[in-house]
N, C-alpha and C positions, 0 to 999 in steps of 0.2 A: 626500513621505510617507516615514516611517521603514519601510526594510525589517523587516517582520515576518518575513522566512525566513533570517535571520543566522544561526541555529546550525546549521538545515539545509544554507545555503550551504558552511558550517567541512565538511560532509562531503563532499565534493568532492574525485571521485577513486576508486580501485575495491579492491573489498573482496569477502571469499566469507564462504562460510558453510553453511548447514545449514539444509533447506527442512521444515518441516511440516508437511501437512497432513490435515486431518480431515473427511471427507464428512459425518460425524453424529458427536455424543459419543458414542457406544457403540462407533462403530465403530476400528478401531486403527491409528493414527498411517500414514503414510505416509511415507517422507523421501530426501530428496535433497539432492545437492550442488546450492548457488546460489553465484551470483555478481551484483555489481550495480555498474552505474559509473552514477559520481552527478554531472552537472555543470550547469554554473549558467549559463543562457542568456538571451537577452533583454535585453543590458545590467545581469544581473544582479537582474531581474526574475521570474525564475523559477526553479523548480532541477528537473530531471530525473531521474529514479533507472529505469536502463532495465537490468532484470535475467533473469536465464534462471536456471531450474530443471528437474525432468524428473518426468514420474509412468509408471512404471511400466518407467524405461527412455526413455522417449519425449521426445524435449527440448521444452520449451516455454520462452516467453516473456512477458517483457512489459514494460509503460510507464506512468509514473506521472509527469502532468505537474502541479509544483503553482505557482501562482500567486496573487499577493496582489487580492484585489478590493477593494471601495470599502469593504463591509464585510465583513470573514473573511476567509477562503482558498479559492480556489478548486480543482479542481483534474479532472483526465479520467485515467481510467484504462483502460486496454487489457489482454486477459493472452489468447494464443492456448487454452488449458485452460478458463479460467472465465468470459473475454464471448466466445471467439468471433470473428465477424465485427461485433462489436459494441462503441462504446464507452460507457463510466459517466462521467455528467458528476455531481460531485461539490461538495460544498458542508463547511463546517467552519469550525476557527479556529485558531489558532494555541497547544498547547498550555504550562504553568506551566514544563515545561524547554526550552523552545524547540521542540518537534519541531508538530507537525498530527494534527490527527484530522479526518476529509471524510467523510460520509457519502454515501451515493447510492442507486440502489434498480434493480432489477431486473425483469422480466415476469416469473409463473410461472405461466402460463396452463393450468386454469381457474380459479386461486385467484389472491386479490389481490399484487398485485409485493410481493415482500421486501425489505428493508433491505439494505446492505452499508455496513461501516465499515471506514475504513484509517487506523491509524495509524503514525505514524513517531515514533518516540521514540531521541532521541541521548542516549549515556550518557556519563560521565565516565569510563567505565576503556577509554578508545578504542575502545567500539563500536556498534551502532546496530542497532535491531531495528525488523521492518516488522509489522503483525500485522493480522490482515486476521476479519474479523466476520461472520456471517450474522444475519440479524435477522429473525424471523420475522413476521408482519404485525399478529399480537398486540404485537410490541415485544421478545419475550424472542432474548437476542443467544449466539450460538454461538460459540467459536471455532475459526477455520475452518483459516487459518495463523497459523505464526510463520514469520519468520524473522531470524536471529541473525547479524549481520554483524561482522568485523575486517578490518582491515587485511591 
């Protein structure tokens, strides 16, 4: 099977950057220094991007494991701020510049679970941005983070 995570694998290796995020549109940006090291495990079967950011002062983390399945990408997500003790098992495809987009969904009890979407998109002027989605159970999608990686 032709690896479908080739451009993701090219990022491989550690990189920082500038963390954003957003609890509601209205509400006003939040940000922090990130950092995220990205390596390629499994024979080269998966690629790992395991990154720390902070809100409020407070350091967090997290893990974004992505993987090729039979069909699409697979992939499970972790962040100690946003699941928790909880992981996001993830589904997606392989996006037109080589990066992923995996959606997954979430509880939000007493209202129906909400969506969440992560993408990873690699760029050409050597850098790579992660950006992360709220989706509300109507369908309509928020954005929730960015973040903007270099070398």
């Amino acid at each position: 099977m032709m690896n479908r995570l080739q451009q993701l694998a090219k990022l491989e290796g550690h990189w920082q950057g500038l963390n954003q995020l957003w609890l509601s549109p209205n509400d006003p940006v939040r940000e922090s220094e990130t950092a995220v090291s990205v390596t390629n495990t499994g024979q080269d079967n998966f690629v790992t991007l395991a990154y720390t950011w902070a809100d409020a002062g407070k350091p967090q983390d997290g893990l974004l494991l992505i993987g090729q399945a039979n069909e699409g990408i697979q992939a499970v997500w972790v962040d100690s701020w946003h699941m928790g003790k909880q992981m996001m098992l993830c589904h997606g495809e392989v996006t037109a510049n080589g990066g992923v987009s995996v959606r997954g969904s979430y509880a939000a009890p007493p209202d129906p679970d909400w969506g969440w979407r992560i993408d990873v998109e690699p760029e050409e002027n050597g850098r790579f941005r992660l950006l992360m989605y709220n989706i509300t159970p109507h369908g309509e999608e928020m954005l929730a983070v960015t973040a903007i990686y270099t070398r």
